[in-house]
C-alpha positions in Angstrom: -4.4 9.5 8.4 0.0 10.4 8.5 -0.2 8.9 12.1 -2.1 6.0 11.2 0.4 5.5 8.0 3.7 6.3 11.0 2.0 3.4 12.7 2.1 1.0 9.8 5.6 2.1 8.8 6.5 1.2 12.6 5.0 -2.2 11.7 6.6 -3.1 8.7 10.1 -2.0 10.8 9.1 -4.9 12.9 8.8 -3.0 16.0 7.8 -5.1 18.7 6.7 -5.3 22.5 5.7 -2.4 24.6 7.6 0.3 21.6 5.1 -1.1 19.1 1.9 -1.4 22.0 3.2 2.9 22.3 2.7 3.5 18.7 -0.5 1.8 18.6 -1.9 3.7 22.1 -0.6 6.8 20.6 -2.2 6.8 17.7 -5.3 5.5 19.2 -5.4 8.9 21.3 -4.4 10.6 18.4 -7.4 9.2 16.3 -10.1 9.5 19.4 -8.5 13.6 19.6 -9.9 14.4 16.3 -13.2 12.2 15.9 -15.3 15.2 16.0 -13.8 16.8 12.9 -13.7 13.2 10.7 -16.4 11.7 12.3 -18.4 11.2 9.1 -15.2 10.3 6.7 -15.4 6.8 6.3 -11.6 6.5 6.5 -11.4 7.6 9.7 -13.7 4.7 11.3 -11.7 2.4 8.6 -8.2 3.4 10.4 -9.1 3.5 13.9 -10.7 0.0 13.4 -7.7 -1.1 12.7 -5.7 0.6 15.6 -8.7 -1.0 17.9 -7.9 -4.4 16.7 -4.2 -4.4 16.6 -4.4 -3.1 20.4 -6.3 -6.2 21.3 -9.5 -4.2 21.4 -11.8 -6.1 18.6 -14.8 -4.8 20.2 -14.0 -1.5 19.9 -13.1 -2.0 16.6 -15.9 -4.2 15.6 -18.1 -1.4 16.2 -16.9 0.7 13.9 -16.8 -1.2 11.1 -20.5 -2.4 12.2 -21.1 1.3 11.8 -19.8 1.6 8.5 -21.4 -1.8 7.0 -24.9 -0.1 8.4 -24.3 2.6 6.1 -25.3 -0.3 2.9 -22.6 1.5 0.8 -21.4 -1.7 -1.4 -17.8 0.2 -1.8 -17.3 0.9 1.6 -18.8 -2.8 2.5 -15.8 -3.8 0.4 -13.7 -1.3 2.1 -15.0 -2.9 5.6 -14.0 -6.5 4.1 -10.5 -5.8 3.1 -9.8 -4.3 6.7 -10.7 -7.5 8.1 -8.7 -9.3 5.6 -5.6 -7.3 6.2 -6.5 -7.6 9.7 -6.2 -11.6 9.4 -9.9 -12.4 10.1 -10.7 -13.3 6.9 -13.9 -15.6 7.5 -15.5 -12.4 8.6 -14.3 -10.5 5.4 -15.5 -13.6 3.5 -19.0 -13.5 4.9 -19.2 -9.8 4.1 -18.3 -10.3 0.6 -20.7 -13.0 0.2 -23.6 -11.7 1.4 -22.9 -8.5 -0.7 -22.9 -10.8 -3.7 -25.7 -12.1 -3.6 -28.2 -9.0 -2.2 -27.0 -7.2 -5.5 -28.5 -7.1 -8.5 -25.6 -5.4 -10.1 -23.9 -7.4 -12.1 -20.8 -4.9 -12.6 -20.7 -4.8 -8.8 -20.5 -8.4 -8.3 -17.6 -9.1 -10.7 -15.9 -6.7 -8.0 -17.1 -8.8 -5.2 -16.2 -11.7 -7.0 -12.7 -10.9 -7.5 -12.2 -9.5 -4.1 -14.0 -12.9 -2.2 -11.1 -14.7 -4.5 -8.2 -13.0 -2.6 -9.9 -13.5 0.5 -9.3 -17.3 0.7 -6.2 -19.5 0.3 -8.1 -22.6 -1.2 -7.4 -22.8 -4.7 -10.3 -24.8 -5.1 -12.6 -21.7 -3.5 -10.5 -18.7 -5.2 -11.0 -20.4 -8.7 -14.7 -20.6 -8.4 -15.3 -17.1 -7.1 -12.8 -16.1 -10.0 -15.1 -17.6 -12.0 -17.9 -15.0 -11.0 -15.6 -12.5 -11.9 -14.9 -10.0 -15.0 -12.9 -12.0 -17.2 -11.3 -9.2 -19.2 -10.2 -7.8 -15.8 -6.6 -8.4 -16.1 -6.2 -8.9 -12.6 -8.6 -11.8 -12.9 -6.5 -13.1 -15.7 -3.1 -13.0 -14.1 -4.9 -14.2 -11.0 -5.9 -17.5 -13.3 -2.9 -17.8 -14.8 -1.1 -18.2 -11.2 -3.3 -20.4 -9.6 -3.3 -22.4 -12.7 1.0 -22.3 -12.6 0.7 -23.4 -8.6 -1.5 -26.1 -9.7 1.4 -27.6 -12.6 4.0 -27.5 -9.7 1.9 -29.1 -7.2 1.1 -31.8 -9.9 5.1 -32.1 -10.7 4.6 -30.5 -14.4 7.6 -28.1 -13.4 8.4 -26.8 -17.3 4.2 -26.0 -17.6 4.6 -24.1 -14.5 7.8 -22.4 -15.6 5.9 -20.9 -18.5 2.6 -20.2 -16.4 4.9 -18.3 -14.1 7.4 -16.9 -16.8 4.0 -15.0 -18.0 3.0 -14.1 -14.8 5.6 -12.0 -14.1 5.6 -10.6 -17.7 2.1 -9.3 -17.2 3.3 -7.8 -13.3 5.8 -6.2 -15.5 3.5 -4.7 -18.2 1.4 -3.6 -15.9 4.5 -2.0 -13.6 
Protein backbone atom coordinates (compact mmCIF):
# COMPACT_ATOMS: atom_id res chain seq x y z
CA UNK A 1 0.00 0.00 0.00
CA UNK A 2 3.18 2.97 0.75
CA UNK A 3 4.17 2.18 -2.90
CA UNK A 4 0.89 2.37 -4.28
CA UNK A 5 0.33 5.81 -2.07
CA UNK A 6 4.46 6.97 -3.65
CA UNK A 7 2.72 6.33 -6.92
CA UNK A 8 -0.30 8.59 -6.34
CA UNK A 9 1.94 11.29 -4.73
CA UNK A 10 4.06 10.98 -8.18
CA UNK A 11 0.66 11.75 -9.77
CA UNK A 12 -0.53 14.55 -8.05
CA UNK A 13 3.31 16.02 -8.79
CA UNK A 14 2.26 15.79 -12.31
CA UNK A 15 4.93 13.53 -13.38
CA UNK A 16 4.50 12.69 -16.81
CA UNK A 17 5.85 10.55 -19.87
CA UNK A 18 8.12 7.54 -19.50
CA UNK A 19 9.14 8.94 -15.39
CA UNK A 20 5.45 8.49 -14.54
CA UNK A 21 4.94 5.01 -17.03
CA UNK A 22 8.35 3.89 -14.42
CA UNK A 23 6.50 4.56 -11.32
CA UNK A 24 3.49 2.85 -12.51
CA UNK A 25 5.67 -0.49 -13.97
CA UNK A 26 7.46 -0.38 -10.70
CA UNK A 27 4.92 -0.49 -8.58
CA UNK A 28 3.12 -2.91 -10.70
CA UNK A 29 6.14 -5.41 -10.04
CA UNK A 30 6.20 -4.32 -6.67
CA UNK A 31 2.38 -5.31 -6.16
CA UNK A 32 2.58 -8.74 -8.40
CA UNK A 33 6.13 -9.43 -5.76
CA UNK A 34 3.92 -9.71 -2.79
CA UNK A 35 0.39 -11.17 -4.16
CA UNK A 36 0.93 -14.28 -2.26
CA UNK A 37 1.02 -12.67 1.15
CA UNK A 38 -2.19 -10.12 0.40
CA UNK A 39 -3.78 -12.20 -1.93
CA UNK A 40 -7.01 -12.31 0.02
CA UNK A 41 -6.96 -8.37 1.37
CA UNK A 42 -9.36 -6.75 -0.65
CA UNK A 43 -7.12 -3.65 -0.81
CA UNK A 44 -4.55 -5.26 -2.49
CA UNK A 45 -6.78 -6.26 -5.71
CA UNK A 46 -8.40 -2.60 -5.19
CA UNK A 47 -4.73 -1.00 -5.69
CA UNK A 48 -3.27 -3.10 -8.25
CA UNK A 49 -6.54 -2.53 -10.32
CA UNK A 50 -5.80 0.66 -10.36
CA UNK A 51 -1.91 0.37 -11.30
CA UNK A 52 -3.43 -2.06 -14.18
CA UNK A 53 -5.59 0.57 -15.54
CA UNK A 54 -3.45 3.55 -15.33
CA UNK A 55 -0.67 1.33 -17.31
CA UNK A 56 -3.09 0.99 -20.07
CA UNK A 57 -3.80 -2.54 -18.93
CA UNK A 58 -7.80 -2.45 -18.26
CA UNK A 59 -8.06 -6.09 -18.67
CA UNK A 60 -5.77 -6.84 -16.25
CA UNK A 61 -7.37 -4.63 -14.06
CA UNK A 62 -10.89 -5.51 -14.94
CA UNK A 63 -10.26 -8.81 -13.59
CA UNK A 64 -9.55 -7.96 -10.48
CA UNK A 65 -12.19 -5.90 -9.61
CA UNK A 66 -14.47 -8.75 -11.35
CA UNK A 67 -12.90 -10.83 -8.68
CA UNK A 68 -13.77 -8.73 -5.93
CA UNK A 69 -17.55 -7.83 -7.14
CA UNK A 70 -17.85 -11.88 -7.16
CA UNK A 71 -17.20 -11.83 -3.64
CA UNK A 72 -21.22 -10.06 -3.22
CA UNK A 73 -19.76 -8.05 -0.37
CA UNK A 74 -22.06 -4.70 -0.82
CA UNK A 75 -19.01 -2.54 0.85
CA UNK A 76 -16.47 -3.79 -1.19
CA UNK A 77 -19.04 -3.58 -4.32
CA UNK A 78 -19.00 0.08 -3.38
CA UNK A 79 -15.28 -0.01 -2.90
CA UNK A 80 -15.15 -1.64 -6.60
CA UNK A 81 -17.40 1.39 -7.78
CA UNK A 82 -15.44 4.21 -6.47
CA UNK A 83 -12.19 2.75 -8.15
CA UNK A 84 -13.82 3.01 -11.34
CA UNK A 85 -14.99 6.34 -10.57
CA UNK A 86 -11.70 7.75 -9.52
CA UNK A 87 -10.48 5.83 -12.39
CA UNK A 88 -12.77 8.05 -14.82
CA UNK A 89 -15.05 5.24 -16.00
CA UNK A 90 -17.85 6.19 -14.32
CA UNK A 91 -20.73 4.55 -16.40
CA UNK A 92 -19.27 1.33 -15.14
CA UNK A 93 -19.17 2.55 -11.48
CA UNK A 94 -22.78 3.76 -12.13
CA UNK A 95 -24.01 0.43 -13.33
CA UNK A 96 -22.43 -1.21 -10.18
CA UNK A 97 -24.18 1.11 -7.91
CA UNK A 98 -27.35 0.57 -9.47
CA UNK A 99 -27.66 -2.75 -9.65
CA UNK A 100 -26.55 -2.96 -5.99
CA UNK A 101 -29.57 -0.75 -5.25
CA UNK A 102 -31.90 -2.37 -6.27
CA UNK A 103 -30.84 -6.38 -5.37
CA UNK A 104 -30.89 -5.04 -1.65
CA UNK A 105 -33.37 -5.21 0.56
CA UNK A 106 -31.57 -3.06 3.07
CA UNK A 107 -32.84 0.01 3.26
CA UNK A 108 -29.74 1.44 5.41
CA UNK A 109 -27.53 0.12 2.61
CA UNK A 110 -29.31 1.77 -0.11
CA UNK A 111 -29.22 5.29 1.37
CA UNK A 112 -25.36 4.53 1.03
CA UNK A 113 -25.68 3.50 -2.54
CA UNK A 114 -27.84 6.29 -3.12
CA UNK A 115 -25.60 8.84 -2.07
CA UNK A 116 -22.59 7.36 -3.64
CA UNK A 117 -24.61 6.79 -7.34
CA UNK A 118 -25.19 10.82 -6.73
CA UNK A 119 -21.44 11.63 -6.88
CA UNK A 120 -20.99 9.37 -9.60
CA UNK A 121 -22.72 11.52 -12.24
CA UNK A 122 -22.38 15.17 -13.34
CA UNK A 123 -26.12 15.74 -14.29
CA UNK A 124 -27.75 17.68 -11.86
CA UNK A 125 -30.86 16.47 -12.99
CA UNK A 126 -29.60 12.54 -12.22
CA UNK A 127 -27.52 13.45 -8.89
CA UNK A 128 -30.69 15.13 -7.40
CA UNK A 129 -32.87 12.13 -7.91
CA UNK A 130 -30.50 9.61 -6.57
CA UNK A 131 -30.01 12.21 -3.70
CA UNK A 132 -33.38 11.83 -3.20
CA UNK A 133 -32.99 7.98 -2.36
CA UNK A 134 -30.67 8.95 0.03
CA UNK A 135 -30.58 9.50 4.05
CA UNK A 136 -31.69 12.91 4.46
CA UNK A 137 -30.22 13.55 7.85
CA UNK A 138 -26.78 12.52 6.32
CA UNK A 139 -25.15 15.79 6.28
CA UNK A 140 -23.37 15.02 3.37
CA UNK A 141 -26.60 14.56 1.58
CA UNK A 142 -27.59 17.94 2.89
CA UNK A 143 -24.74 20.00 1.91
CA UNK A 144 -24.77 17.95 -1.34
CA UNK A 145 -28.48 19.61 -1.83
CA UNK A 146 -27.70 22.68 -0.77
CA UNK A 147 -24.91 22.96 -3.64
CA UNK A 148 -26.62 21.71 -6.40
CA UNK A 149 -29.49 23.75 -5.45
CA UNK A 150 -26.78 27.15 -5.25
CA UNK A 151 -25.40 25.93 -8.97
CA UNK A 152 -28.90 25.83 -10.05
CA UNK A 153 -29.56 29.91 -8.79
CA UNK A 154 -26.43 30.87 -10.71
CA UNK A 155 -27.14 29.00 -13.78
CA UNK A 156 -30.74 30.66 -13.61
CA UNK A 157 -28.95 34.28 -12.97
CA UNK A 158 -30.37 34.56 -9.21
CA UNK A 159 -26.65 35.36 -8.20
CA UNK A 160 -27.58 36.89 -4.42
CA UNK A 161 -29.71 33.27 -3.86
CA UNK A 162 -26.69 31.46 -4.88
CA UNK A 163 -24.35 33.70 -2.76
CA UNK A 164 -26.20 32.55 0.30
CA UNK A 165 -26.65 28.81 -0.95
CA UNK A 166 -22.91 28.91 -1.26
CA UNK A 167 -22.11 31.17 1.77
CA UNK A 168 -23.72 28.08 3.83
CA UNK A 169 -22.03 25.66 1.88
CA UNK A 170 -18.90 26.45 2.91
CA UNK A 171 -20.09 27.20 6.56
CA UNK A 172 -21.15 23.59 6.93
CA UNK A 173 -17.40 22.33 5.00
CA UNK A 174 -16.16 24.47 7.85
CA UNK A 175 -18.17 22.89 10.78
CA UNK A 176 -17.54 19.84 9.72
CA UNK A 177 -13.46 20.67 9.15
Amino acid sequence: EPLFKDVMVALAEDQAGESLHDHLAAAARAFLAIREEAEGAPSYHLELAQVYHRLGKAKEGDAELSGLLARNDPDLTMDVAEVYRQLGIEDRARAILEQLYSGSADAALKKRVAFQRANAQRDIDDQEAWLEKADPNDPNVRIQKLENRAHRSLLAGRDEEADRAFREVAASYDRDA
